[in-house]
C-alpha positions as CSV (number, residue, x, y, z in Angstrom):
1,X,9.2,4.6,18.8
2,X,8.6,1.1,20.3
3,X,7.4,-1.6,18.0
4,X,4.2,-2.4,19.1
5,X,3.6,1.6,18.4
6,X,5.1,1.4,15.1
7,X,2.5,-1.9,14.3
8,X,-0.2,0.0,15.9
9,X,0.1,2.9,13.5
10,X,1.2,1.2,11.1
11,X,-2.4,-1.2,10.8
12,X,-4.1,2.1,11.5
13,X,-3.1,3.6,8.4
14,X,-3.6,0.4,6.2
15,X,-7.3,0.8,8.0
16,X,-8.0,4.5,6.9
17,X,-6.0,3.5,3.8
18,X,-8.6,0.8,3.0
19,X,-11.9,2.8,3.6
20,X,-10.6,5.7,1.8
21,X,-9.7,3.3,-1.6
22,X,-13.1,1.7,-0.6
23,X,-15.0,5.0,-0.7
24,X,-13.2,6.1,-4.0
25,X,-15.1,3.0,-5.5
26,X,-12.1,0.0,-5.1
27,X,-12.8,-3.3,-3.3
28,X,-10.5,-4.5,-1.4
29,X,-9.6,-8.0,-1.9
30,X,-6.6,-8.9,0.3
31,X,-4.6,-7.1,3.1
32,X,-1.3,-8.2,4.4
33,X,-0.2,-10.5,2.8
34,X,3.4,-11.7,3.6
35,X,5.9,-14.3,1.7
36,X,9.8,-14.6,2.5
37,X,10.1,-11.5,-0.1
38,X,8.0,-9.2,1.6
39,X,4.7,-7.7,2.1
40,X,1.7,-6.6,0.4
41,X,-0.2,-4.2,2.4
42,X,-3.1,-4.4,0.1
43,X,-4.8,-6.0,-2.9
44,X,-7.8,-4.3,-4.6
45,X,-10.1,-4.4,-7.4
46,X,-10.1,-0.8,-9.6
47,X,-13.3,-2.0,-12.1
48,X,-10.9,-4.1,-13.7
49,X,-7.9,-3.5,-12.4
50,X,-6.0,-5.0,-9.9
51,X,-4.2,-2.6,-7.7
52,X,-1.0,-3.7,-5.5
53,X,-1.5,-0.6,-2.9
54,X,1.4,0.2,-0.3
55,X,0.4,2.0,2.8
56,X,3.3,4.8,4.1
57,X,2.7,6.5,7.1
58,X,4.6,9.4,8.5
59,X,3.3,11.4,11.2
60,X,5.7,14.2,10.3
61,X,6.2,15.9,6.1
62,X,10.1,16.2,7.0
63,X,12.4,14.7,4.7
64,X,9.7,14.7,2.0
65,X,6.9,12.5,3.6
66,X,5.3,8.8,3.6
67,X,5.7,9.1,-0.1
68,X,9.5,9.9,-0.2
69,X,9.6,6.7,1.7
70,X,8.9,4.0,-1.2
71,X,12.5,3.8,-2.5
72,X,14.0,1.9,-5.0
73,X,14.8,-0.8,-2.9
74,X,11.7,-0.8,-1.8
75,X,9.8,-1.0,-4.8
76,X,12.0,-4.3,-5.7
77,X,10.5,-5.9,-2.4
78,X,7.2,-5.0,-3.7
79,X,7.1,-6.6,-7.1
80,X,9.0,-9.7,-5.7
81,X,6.5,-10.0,-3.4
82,X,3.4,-9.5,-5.7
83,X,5.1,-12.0,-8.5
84,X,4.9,-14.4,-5.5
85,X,1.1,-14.1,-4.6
86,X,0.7,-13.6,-8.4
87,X,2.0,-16.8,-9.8
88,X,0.0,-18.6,-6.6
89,X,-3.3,-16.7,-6.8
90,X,-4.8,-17.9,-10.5
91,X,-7.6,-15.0,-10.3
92,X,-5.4,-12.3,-10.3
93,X,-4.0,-13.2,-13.2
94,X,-6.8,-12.4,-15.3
95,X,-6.4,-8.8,-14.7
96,X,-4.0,-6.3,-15.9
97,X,-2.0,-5.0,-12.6
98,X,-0.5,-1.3,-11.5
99,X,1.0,-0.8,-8.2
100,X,-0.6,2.0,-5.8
101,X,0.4,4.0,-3.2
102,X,-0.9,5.5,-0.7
103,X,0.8,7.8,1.8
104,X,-1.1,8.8,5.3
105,X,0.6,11.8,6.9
106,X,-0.9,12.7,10.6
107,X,-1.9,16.5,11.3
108,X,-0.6,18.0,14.2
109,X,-4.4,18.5,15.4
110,X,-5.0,15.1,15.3
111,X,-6.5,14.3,11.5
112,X,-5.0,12.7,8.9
113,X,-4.0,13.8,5.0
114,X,-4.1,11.0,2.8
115,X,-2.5,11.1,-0.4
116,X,-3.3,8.3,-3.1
117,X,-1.0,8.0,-6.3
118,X,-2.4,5.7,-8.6
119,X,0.6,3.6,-10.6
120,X,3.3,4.9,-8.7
121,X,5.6,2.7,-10.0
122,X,6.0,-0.1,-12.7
123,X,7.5,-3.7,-12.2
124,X,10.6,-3.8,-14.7
């Protein structure tokens, strides 16, 4: 797949990601946010919770899905990342945090299954 399809799928899903948290009652409060550790695809508000959401997309289930995809390693990047914004965004720090994910697996007809896992993971 080229990268510019890749990006293009991959800020489509972080789009239907966003308005599917935001319909479930969550505001979102930052998207994309990137440092030398890596990416936060989004940052919401759960009532009073703040929620580090990843976005995962997978246009095929094989080899267990978007959600399979968050590894270990992965998860690392995350909360190095969010321990970044963290310590440099004084608001969120008023707010106990969980980290979200949120896997978007394309139909073969076209639609989209989107699977949300509320603290998927915990920062160690």
């Amino acid at each position: 797949m080229s990268t510019d399809l890749h990006l293009a799928r991959g800020a489509a899903s972080e789009q239907l990601a966003a308005e599917y948290l935001q319909a479930q009652g969550l505001k979102v409060l930052a998207r994309n946010l990137r440092c030398r550790a890596g990416e936060l695809d989004l940052v919401c508000l759960d009532h009073s919770v703040l929620a580090i959401v990843e976005v995962r997309q997978r246009s095929r289930g094989d080899f267990g899905g978007a959600l399979a995809s968050v590894t270990a390693f992965k998860q690392r990047k995350f909360i190095r990342a969010t321990r970044f914004f963290w310590q440099r965004t004084p608001a969120w720090r008023a707010y106990p945090m969980r980290f979200d994910v949120v896997g978007v697996q394309g139909l073969p007809d076209g639609t989209h299954h989107i699977h949300w896992i509320k603290d998927a993971f915990r920062a160690t």
